[in-house]
FIROKE-358221 format. One record per residue (C-alpha): residue in one letter; z, x, y. Coordinates in steps of 0.5 Angstrom, whole numbers, padded with zeros to 4 digits, always signed. Layout:
AZXY...
//
This chain:
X+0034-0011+0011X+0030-0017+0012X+0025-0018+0017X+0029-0025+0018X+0035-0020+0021X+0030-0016+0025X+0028-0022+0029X+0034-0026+0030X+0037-0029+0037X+0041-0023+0038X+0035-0018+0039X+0033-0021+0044X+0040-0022+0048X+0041-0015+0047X+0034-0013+0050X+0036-0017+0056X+0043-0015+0057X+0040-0008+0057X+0035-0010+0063X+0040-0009+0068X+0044-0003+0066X+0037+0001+0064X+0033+0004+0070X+0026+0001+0069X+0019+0000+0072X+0018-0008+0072X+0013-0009+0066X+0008-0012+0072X+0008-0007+0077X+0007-0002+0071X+0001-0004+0069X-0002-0006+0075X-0001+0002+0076X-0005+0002+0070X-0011-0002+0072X-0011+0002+0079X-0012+0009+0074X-0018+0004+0072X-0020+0004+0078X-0019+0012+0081X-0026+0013+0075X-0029+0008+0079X-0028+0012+0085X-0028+0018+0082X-0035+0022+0083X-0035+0027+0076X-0037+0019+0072X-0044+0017+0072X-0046+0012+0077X-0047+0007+0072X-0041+0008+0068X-0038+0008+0076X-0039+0001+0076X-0038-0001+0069X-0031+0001+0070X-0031-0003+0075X-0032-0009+0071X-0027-0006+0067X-0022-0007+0072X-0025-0014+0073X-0025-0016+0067X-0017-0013+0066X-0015-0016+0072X-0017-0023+0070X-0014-0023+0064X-0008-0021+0067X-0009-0026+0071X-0010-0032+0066X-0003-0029+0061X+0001-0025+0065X+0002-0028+0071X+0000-0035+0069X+0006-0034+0065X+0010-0033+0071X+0008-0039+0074X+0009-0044+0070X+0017-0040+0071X+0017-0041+0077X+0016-0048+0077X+0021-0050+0073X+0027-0054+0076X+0032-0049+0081X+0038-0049+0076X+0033-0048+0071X+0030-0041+0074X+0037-0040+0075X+0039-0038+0067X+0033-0033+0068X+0034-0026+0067X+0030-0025+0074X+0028-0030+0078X+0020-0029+0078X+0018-0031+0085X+0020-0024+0089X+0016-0021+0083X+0010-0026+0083X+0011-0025+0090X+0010-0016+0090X+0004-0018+0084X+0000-0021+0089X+0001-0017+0095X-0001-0011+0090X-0007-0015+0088X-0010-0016+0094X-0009-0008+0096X-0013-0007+0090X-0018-0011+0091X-0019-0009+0098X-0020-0002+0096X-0025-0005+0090X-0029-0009+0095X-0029-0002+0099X-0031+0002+0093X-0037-0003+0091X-0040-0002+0098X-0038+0004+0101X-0040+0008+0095X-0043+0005+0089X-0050+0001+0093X-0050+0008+0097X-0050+0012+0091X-0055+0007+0088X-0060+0007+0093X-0061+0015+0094X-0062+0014+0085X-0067+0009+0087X-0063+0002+0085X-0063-0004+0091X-0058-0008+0089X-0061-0013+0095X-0059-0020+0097X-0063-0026+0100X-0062-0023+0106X-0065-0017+0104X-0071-0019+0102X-0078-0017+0104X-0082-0023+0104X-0087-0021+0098X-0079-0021+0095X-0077-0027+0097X-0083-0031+0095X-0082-0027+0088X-0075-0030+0088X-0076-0037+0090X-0082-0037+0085X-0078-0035+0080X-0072-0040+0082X-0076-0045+0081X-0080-0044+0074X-0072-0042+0071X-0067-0042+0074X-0068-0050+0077X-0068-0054+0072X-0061-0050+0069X-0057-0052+0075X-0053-0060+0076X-0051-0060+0083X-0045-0065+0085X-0044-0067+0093X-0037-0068+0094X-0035-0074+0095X-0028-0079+0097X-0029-0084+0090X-0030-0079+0085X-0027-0077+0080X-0024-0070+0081X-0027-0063+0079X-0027-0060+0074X-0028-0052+0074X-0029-0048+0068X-0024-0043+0066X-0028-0036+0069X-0034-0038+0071X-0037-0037+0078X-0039-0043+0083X-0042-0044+0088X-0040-0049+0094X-0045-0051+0099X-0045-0053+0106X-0050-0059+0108X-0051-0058+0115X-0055-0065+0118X-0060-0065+0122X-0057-0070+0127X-0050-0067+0129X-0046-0073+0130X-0047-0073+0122X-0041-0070+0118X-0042-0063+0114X-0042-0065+0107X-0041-0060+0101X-0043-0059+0094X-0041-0054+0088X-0046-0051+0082X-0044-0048+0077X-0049-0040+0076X-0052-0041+0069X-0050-0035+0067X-0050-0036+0060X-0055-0041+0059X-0060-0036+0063X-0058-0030+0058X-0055-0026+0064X-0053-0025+0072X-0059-0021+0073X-0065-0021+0075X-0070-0015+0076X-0076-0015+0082X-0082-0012+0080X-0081-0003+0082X-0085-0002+0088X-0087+0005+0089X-0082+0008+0085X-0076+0004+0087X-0073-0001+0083X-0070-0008+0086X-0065-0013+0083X-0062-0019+0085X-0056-0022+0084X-0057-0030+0080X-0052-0032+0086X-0058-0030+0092X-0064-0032+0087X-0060-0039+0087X-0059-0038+0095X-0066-0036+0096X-0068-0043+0094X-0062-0048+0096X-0067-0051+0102X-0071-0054+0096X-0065-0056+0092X-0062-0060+0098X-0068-0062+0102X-0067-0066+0109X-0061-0061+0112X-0061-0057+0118X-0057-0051+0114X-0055-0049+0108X-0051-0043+0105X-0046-0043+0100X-0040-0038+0099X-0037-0037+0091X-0031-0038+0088X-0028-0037+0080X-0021-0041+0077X-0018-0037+0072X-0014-0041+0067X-0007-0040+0064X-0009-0036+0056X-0003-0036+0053X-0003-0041+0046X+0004-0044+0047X+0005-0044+0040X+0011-0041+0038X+0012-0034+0034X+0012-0038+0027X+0009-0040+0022X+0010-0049+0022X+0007-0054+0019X-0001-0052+0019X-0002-0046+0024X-0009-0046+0023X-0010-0053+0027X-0004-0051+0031X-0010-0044+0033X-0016-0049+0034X-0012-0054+0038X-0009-0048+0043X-0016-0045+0044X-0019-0051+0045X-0013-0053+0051X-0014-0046+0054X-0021-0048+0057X-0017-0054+0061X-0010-0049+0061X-0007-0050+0068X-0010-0047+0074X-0007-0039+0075X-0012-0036+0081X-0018-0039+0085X-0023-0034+0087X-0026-0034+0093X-0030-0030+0098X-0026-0029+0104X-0031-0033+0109X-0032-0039+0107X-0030-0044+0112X-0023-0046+0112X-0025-0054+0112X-0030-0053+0105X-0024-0049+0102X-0020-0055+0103X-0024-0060+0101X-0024-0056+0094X-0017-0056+0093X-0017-0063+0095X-0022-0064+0089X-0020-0060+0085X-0013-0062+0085X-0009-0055+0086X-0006-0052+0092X-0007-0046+0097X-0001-0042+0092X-0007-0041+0087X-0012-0038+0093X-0013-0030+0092X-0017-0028+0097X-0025-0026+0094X-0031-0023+0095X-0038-0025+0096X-0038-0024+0089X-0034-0026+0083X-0034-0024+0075X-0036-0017+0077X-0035-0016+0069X-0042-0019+0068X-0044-0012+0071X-0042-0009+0064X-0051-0013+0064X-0053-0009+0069X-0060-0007+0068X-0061+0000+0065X-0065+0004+0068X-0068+0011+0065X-0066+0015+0070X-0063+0023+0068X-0055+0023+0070X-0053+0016+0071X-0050+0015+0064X-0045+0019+0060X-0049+0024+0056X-0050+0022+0049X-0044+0022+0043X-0046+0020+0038X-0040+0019+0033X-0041+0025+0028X-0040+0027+0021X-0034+0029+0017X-0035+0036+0014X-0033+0034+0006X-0034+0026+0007X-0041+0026+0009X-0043+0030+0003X-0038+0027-0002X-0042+0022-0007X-0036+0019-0008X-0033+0017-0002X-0025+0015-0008X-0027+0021-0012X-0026+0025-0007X-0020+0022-0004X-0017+0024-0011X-0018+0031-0009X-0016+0031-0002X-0014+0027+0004X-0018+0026+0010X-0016+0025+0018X-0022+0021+0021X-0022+0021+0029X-0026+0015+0032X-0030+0015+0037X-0032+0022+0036X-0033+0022+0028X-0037+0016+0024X-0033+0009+0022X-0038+0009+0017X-0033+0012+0012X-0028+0006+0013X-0035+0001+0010X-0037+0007+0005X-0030+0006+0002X-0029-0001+0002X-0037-0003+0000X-0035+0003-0006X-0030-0001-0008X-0033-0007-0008X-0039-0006-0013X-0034+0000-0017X-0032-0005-0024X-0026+0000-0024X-0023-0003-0019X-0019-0009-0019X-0017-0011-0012X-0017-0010-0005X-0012-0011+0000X-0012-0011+0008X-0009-0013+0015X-0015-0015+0020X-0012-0016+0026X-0019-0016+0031X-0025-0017+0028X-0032-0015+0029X-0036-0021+0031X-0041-0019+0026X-0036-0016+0021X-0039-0010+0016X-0032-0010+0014X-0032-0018+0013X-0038-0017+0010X-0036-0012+0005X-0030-0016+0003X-0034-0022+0002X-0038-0018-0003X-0032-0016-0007X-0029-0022-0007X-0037-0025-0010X-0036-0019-0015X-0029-0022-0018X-0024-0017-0015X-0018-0020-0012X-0019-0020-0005X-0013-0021+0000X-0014-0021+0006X-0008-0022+0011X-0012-0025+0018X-0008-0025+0025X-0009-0031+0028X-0005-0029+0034X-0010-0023+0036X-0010-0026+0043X-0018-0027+0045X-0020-0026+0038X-0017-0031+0034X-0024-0035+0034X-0028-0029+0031X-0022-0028+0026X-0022-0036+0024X-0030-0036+0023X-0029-0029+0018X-0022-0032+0014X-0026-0039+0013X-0032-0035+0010X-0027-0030+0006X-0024-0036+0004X-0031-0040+0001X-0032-0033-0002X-0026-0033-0006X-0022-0028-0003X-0013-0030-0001X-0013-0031+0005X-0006-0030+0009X-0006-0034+0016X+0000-0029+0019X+0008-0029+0017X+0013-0033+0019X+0016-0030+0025X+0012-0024+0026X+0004-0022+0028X+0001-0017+0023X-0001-0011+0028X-0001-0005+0022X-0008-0003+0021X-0008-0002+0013X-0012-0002+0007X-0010-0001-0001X-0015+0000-0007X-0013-0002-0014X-0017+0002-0018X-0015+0003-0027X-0016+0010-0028X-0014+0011-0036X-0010+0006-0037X-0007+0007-0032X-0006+0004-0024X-0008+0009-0019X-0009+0007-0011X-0012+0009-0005X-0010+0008+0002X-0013+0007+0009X-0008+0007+0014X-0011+0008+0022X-0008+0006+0028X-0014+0002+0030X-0018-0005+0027X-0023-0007+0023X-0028-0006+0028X-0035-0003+0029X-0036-0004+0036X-0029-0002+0038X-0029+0004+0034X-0035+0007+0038X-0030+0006+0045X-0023+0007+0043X-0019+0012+0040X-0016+0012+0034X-0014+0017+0027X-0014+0014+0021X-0011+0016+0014X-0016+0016+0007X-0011+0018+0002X-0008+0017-0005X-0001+0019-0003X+0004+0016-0008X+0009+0016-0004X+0005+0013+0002X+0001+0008-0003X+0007+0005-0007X+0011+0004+0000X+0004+0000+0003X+0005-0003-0004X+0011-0007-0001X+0009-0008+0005X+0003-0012+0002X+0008-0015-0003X+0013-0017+0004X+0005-0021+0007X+0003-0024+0000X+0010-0026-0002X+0014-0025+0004X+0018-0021+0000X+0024-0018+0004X+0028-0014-0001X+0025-0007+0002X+0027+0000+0003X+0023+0004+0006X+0023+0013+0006X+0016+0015+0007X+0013+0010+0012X+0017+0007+0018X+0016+0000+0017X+0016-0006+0023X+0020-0010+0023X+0025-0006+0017X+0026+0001+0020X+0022+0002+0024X+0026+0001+0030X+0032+0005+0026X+0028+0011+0024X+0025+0013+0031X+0033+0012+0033X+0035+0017+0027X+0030+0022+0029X+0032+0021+0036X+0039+0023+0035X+0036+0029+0030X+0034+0032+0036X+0041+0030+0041X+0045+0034+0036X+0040+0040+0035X+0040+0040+0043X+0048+0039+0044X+0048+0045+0038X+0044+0049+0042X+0038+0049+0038X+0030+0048+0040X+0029+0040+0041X+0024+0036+0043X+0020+0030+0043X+0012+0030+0044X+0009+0022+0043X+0003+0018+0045X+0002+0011+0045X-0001+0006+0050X+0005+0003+0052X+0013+0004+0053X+0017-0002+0055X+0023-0003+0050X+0030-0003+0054X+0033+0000+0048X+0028+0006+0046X+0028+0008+0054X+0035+0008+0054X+0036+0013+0048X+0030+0017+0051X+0035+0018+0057X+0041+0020+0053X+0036+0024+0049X+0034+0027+0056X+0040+0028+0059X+0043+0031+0052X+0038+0037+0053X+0032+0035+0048X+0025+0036+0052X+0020+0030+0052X+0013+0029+0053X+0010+0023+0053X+0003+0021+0054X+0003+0013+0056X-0005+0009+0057X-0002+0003+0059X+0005+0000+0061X+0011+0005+0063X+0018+0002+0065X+0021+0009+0063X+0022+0013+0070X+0022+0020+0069X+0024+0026+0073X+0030+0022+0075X+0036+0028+0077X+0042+0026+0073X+0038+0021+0069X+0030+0024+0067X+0029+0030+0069X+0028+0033+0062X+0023+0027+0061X+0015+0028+0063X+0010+0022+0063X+0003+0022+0064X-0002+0017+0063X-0010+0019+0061X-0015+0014+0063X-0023+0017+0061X-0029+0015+0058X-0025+0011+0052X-0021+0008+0052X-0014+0012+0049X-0011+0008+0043X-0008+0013+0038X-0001+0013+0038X+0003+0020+0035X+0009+0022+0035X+0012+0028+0034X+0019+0030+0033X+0021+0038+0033X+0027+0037+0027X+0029+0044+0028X+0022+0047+0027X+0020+0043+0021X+0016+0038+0026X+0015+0031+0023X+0010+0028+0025X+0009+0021+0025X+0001+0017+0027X+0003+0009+0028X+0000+0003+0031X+0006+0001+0034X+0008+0002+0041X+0015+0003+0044X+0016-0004+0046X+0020-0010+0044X+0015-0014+0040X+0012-0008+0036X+0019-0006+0034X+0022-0013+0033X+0016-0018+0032X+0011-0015+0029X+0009-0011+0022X+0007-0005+0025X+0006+0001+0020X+0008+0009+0022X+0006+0014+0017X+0008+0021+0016X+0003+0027+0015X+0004+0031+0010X-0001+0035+0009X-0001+0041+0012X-0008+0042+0014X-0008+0035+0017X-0001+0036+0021X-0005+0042+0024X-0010+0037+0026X-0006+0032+0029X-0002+0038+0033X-0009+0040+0036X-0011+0033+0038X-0005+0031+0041X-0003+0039+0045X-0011+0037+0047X-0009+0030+0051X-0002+0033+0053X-0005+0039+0056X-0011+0035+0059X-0011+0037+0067X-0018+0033+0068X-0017+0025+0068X-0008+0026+0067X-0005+0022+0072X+0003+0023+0073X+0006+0016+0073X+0005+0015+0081X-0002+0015+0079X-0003+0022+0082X-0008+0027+0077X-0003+0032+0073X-0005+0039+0076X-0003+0044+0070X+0002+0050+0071X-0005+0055+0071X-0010+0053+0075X-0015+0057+0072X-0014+0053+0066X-0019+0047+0066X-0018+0042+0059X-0021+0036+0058X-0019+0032+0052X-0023+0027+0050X-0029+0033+0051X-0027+0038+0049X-0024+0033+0042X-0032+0032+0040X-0032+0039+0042X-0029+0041+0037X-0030+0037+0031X-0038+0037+0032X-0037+0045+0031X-0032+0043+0025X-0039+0039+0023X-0044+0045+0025X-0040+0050+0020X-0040+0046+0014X-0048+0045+0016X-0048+0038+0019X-0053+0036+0024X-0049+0032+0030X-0051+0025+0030
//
């Protein structure tokens, strides 16, 4: 089956046709759930203060991309003509209209958090977390000092005014408006904006000198209020309130490669800092008459307004000052040594002698470096292949390929060019890849590469071997340390020679592919999983043990929800576990009632995705990039890949009974905690995964760091 007849009109039309009869949670509404499940850490007193407030910039970073691709989408249909919106399978104005509402109710609640919780709790650590008003007059004097050496030449205040040309508001930043009060009362108020140099002054903090044990910051927003009188000299009043516009994210290119994307990339990312409006920020005492006039100059209107804080931006409280103060952070977890990898002085020899399952952020990255720098400077190795979907920006991994390429390997590197946000990061190391020798892929038409795979060509007396990385994460040093992820060293046959093709299919676009091993999107992925699905019916319908138990981040795919229904009603037992988005309901009586959803929001961020298939008592057990979702089965390459070893299948069950079982940070899909049969039972999988794995390190003489 080519990709081209997975990707043709009629899926779409089918998915949609299934909308109606499928029972299902709106996508929107379902990841906003999600998001709240973020902002329950925030909430939740077991978490370190400071990572308390770091999973609220978490929750404000989330929603304002949320805001700039989801609903800016929805915007832009529900502006178009009526009898247009009319052909659309739902009208998206009753929807928008719930999301607002459900936006608002958070960010109350957000707002309530921040001030009732987090600043109590910071002072009785000894951290004030102080505006102007606050201020002692050594403080104040301090501040108004430190505004006029620094941040007063970083500020370009504009006055409004009738004649000017009308405004324009950078995508996610914060401005101040100000409100010029003239002396002589028959004189009319005048209003300003200021952008807060956030950037150019390195950071939205600033740090008051320690007095007697206690530590004081100041927000840049109340430096700059401390010293508005003297950038605006002559006025009776002067006080500003903040504000932030969002922008519409989304690319407008299509799904497919025509004409020179690359330029097509450059052009959409340079559009996405003058895209169309999607929310205006503001802080709910701002007075109405300013608020007009910013609209009026800025040219949108009040369907744009979301109601605010003091303060906007608050992921710039991913910066806040660290302080060196016991118990406000996570205790350390450094990534940890793998038993056999760590002492192998070949990273491919010992490949050859056995597979090896890796789980980040809990084990070394390290390992995925080691491998492809091996088989950089190896004279046995004659080529390195690679999907990079999210890059780091100061790539390791970029870097080794570089090399490869430098020491005359053929290199070929498949670049996504659309990993929504990071398509500059990916555009920068493709060009340097280029210059350095190496085949570089910019995408397929039709598809987004989202698998995480690696292949080394090595000859071996005389003849060809391989060496394999699959992994359900990218490319990246950084994320590595905060999302979790599994990865496959091996050299398999079976799966190497099958990845062969799927590099073939991205060189070569080579759509004449079978599959028996790896469930490949867009080929068989989709039929596989249904195949096993039906597997498990049968056995049900025969009387026998089924059931499902799978991981992902997201579940939303009309046709997977439908079959997992029969599934269910049929008598197969399924257990899933589903970070992000659900549309599945569960527990529905005559529906979902053999069907339990729960969702873990911790410490990292849950990424891995595993299935499980009991197959009558020979579980088949699958690790994938892919999430059940109609882009990932229809319009993406995704690689599921089976484990085989029996050792390693071991490991996998362990993981994932680890994360099902979890009774700590499981949420049922009403954002309730999971309470688990034994209430004498107290699992936590993310701990009690490092746990584990530290002890394997320890047992085989390893020092945990």
């Amino acid at each position: 089956m080519s990709a081209k007849d997975n990707t043709d009109p009629t899926k779409p039309s089918q998915e949609k046709s299934l909308v109606d009869e499928v029972p299902q949670i709106s996508r929107e509404l379902s990841w906003l759930r999600f998001n709240y499940r973020v902002l329950q850490e925030a909430k939740d007193p077991r978490v370190p203060l400071l990572e308390r407030l770091n999973f609220l910039a978490i929750f404000s970073s989330n929603l304002d991309e949320y805001f700039k691709v989801r609903v800016a989408t929805m915007r832009r249909l529900a502006k178009l003509k009526k009898k247009t919106r009319e052909k659309l399978e739902d009208d998206p104005l009753p929807e928008l209209g719930e999301i607002i509402a459900e936006v608002s109710r958070q960010q109350q609640e957000f707002g309530q958090v921040f001030r009732t919780e987090i600043l109590p709790e910071l002072r009785r650590e000894h951290i004030h977390l102080i505006d102007e008003t606050e201020c002692t007059d050594g403080q104040r004097d301090m501040a108004l000092d430190y505004f006029r050496r620094t941040i007063k030449p970083l500020l370009v205040p504009i006055i409004f005014s009738a004649n000017a040309s009308p405004l324009f508001l950078k995508d996610q930043t914060v401005y101040l408006i100000v409100r010029l009060k003239p002396q002589a009362q028959e004189e009319a108020e005048q209003y300003a904006i200021l952008e807060i140099p956030t950037q150019k002054h390195g950071s939205r903090f600033v740090q008051l000198p320690v007095e007697q044990g206690e530590h004081y910051v100041m927000l840049l927003d109340d430096v700059i209020r401390v010293g508005l009188p003297e950038l605006f000299p002559g006025f009776a009043e002067v006080e500003a309130y903040a504000v932030k516009l969002s922008r519409d994210a989304e690319l407008d290119i299509e799904e497919e490669v025509s004409g020179n994307l690359m330029a097509k990339i450059k052009k959409s990312l340079k559009k996405r800092e003058t895209g169309r409006p999607s929310r205006l920020l503001y802080d709910p005492k701002t007075p109405e008459p300013m608020l007009h006039a910013l609209l009026e100059h800025i040219g949108i209107t009040t369907d744009e307004l979301v109601v605010g804080s003091r303060f906007h931006n608050f992921r710039d409280f991913f910066g806040f000052p660290k302080f060196d103060i016991p118990g406000l952070y996570y205790p350390p977890q450094p990534p940890l040594p793998h038993p056999v990898l760590e002492k192998a002085p070949s990273l491919l020899a010992a490949m050859k002698e056995q597979e090896f399952l890796l789980h980040y952020p809990y084990q070394k990255f390290d390992y995925v470096l080691r491998f492809l720098e091996e088989a950089a400077d190896d004279p046995a190795v004659t080529s390195i292949s690679v999907t990079l979907y999210r890059v780091a920006d100061k790539s390791q991994v970029a870097k080794a390929l570089i090399r490869a390429a430098e020491n005359g390997k053929l290199v070929t590197a498949v670049v996504e060019l659309k990993a929504r946000f990071d398509e500059e990061s990916n555009i920068y190391w493709g060009s340097k890849l280029e210059k350095a020798g190496a085949n570089v892929i910019y995408g397929v038409p039709d598809l987004k590469v989202h698998s995480k795979i690696g292949l080394v060509t090595r000859q071996e007396d005389g003849q060809t071997a391989h060496y394999a990385y699959l992994s359900t994460g990218n490319y990246n040093e950084k994320t590595s340390r905060i999302y979790t992820d599994h990865a496959l060293f091996t050299t398999d046959q079976r799966l190497t020679s099958e990845m062969s093709k799927v590099f073939n299919f991205l060189v070569d676009g080579n759509t004449n592919l079978t599959f028996e091993h790896l469930l490949v999107a867009p080929f068989n992925l989709r039929d596989g999983l249904e195949k096993l699905i039906k597997h498990e019916m049968e056995l049900a319908r025969n009387g026998k043990p089924a059931y499902i138990v799978a991981k992902m981040n997201a579940l939303q795919d009309s046709r997977m929800i439908k079959q997992l229904y029969e599934a269910g009603q049929a008598g197969v037992k399924i257990e899933l576990l589903v970070r992000g988005i659900c549309s599945l309901i569960p527990g529905v009586p005559g529906l979902s009632e053999n069907i339990s959803v729960r969702s873990i929001v911790d410490r990292y961020l849950e990424h891995g995705r595993i299935y499980v298939f009991g197959n009558g008592g020979e579980e088949k057990i699958f690790i994938a990039s892919a999430d059940w979702m109609n882009r990932n089965l229809n319009r993406r390459v995704e690689v599921a890949f089976p484990v085989y070893d029996p050792v390693l299948r071991q490991e996998t069950r362990q993981m994932l009974d680890l994360h099902m079982k979890d009774n700590q940070k499981a949420r049922l899909s009403d954002n309730q905690y999971w309470i688990s049969d034994d209430p004498t039972l107290s699992v936590h999988a993310q701990g009690e995964a490092y746990r584990l794995l530290k002890e394997k390190a320890t047992q085989a003489g390893l020092p945990a760091t």
